[in-house]
C-alpha positions in Angstrom: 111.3 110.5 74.5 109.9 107.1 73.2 106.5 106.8 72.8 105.0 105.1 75.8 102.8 102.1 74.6 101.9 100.9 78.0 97.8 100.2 78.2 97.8 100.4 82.0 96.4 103.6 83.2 96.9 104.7 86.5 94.1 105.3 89.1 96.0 108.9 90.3 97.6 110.2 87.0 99.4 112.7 89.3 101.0 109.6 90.7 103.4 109.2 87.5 106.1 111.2 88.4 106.4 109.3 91.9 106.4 106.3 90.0 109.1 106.9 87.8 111.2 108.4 90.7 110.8 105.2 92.6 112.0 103.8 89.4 115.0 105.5 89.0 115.7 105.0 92.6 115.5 101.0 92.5 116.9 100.9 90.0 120.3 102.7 91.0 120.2 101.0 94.5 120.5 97.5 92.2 123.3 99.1 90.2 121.0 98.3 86.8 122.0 101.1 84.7 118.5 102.4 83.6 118.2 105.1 80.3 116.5 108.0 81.6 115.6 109.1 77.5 112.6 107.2 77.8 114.7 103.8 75.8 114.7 100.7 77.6 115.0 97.8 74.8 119.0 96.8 75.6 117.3 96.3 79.1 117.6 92.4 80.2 114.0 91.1 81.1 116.0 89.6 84.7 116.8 93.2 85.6 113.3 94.8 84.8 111.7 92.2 86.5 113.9 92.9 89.9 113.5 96.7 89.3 109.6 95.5 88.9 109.6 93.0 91.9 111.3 95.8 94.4 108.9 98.8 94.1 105.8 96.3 94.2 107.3 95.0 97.5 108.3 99.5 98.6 104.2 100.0 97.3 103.1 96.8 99.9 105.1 98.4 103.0 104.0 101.7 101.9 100.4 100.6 102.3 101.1 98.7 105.4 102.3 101.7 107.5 99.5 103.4 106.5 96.8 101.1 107.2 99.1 100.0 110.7 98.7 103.8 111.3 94.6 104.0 111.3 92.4 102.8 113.4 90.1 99.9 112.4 86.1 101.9 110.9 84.3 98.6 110.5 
């Protein structure tokens, strides 16, 4: 595996593997052909960016059922 030189850290570490299966899964519903060793430098910055833009937009809805789905505690 490449060494992984991002400096974001993640609030729920535990959330990582979800993240990267969400990855893998927009990814292949694009037809982008993503390197599961951990190498992603042949990778055009336009496909990254739509892989990027599409599980930001799955995260929103995620968090919009669930706050449609409680009840207002103000």
């Amino acid at each position: 595996m490449a060494n992984n030189r991002n400096s974001n850290q993640l609030a729920t570490p535990q959330a990582r593997a979800a993240l990267d299966q969400l990855k893998f899964e927009v990814a292949q519903e694009l037809g982008i052909q993503f390197s599961r060793d951990g190498y992603h430098g042949d990778m055009l910055t336009k496909d990254t960016g739509r892989i990027g833009g599409n599980i930001t937009r799955r995260l929103v809805q995620m968090a919009e059922q669930q706050l449609a789905g409680q009840t207002a505690r103000f």
